[in-house]
N, C-alpha and C positions, 0 to 999 in steps of 0.2 A: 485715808485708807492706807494700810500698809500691809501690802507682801513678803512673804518671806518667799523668795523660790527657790523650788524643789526640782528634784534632780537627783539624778545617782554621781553626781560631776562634783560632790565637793562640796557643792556650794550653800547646800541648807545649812542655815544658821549663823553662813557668815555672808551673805546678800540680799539685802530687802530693799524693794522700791515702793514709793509713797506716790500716790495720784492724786491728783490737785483739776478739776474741772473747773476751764477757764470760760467756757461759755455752751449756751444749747440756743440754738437757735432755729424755727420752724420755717423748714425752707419751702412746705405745699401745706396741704392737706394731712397728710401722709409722711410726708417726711422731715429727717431733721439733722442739723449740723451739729456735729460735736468737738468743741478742741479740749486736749490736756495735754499736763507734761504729767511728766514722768520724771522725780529725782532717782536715781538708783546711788547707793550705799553699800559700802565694801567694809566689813568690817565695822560699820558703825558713820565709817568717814565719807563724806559726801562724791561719787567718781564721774559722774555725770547727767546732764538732762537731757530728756528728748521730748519734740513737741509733736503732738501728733492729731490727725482730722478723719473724724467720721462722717458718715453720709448714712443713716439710717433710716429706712423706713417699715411703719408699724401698718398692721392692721388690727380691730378691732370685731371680737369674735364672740358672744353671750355664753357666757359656760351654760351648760345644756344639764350637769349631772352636778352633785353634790360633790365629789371629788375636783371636777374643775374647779366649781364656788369657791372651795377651799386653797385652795392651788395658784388659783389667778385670778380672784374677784372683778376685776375688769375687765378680763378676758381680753388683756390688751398682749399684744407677741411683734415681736420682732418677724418680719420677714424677709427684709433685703438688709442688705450690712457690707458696705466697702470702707477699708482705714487704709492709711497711709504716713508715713514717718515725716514729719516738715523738715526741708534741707535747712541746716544750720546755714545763716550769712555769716560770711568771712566779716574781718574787721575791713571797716570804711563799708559794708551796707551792697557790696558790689558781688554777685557771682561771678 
């Protein structure tokens, strides 16, 4: 997946970040763990990655009306959602 992002700051068209999903893992019932990075590109050129983990949890809802149907055939939605940015380790593996 690649972003381009938008802004009044300049930066459309010359910064886009690519997302790379490194794992989903089901931590209950209901919930689920997410890690990615994130490459971000300056002009084309590679300026940094960030890693980052979600904690999401779905519920599961029967679309009731032909507009849902269409909309969310599984009637599956997002209700809870916490991310956080994983701290880069210094070289030698030590904070």
């Amino acid at each position: 997946m690649i972003q381009t992002l938008a802004g009044g700051d300049g930066r459309i068209g010359n910064e886009s970040v690519t997302v790379q999903i490194a794992s989903v893992v089901r931590s209950s019932d209901r919930s689920f763990e997410v890690r990615w990075s994130e490459q971000h590109f300056v002009h084309g050129t590679p300026s940094e990655t960030e890693r980052w983990t979600a904690m999401l949890t779905v519920v599961q809802h029967t679309p009731r009306t032909e507009q849902q149907l269409r909309l969310n055939p599984l009637g599956i939605y997002i209700n809870g959602l916490s991310w956080s940015r994983e701290l880069a380790m210094p070289e030698g593996g030590q904070p």
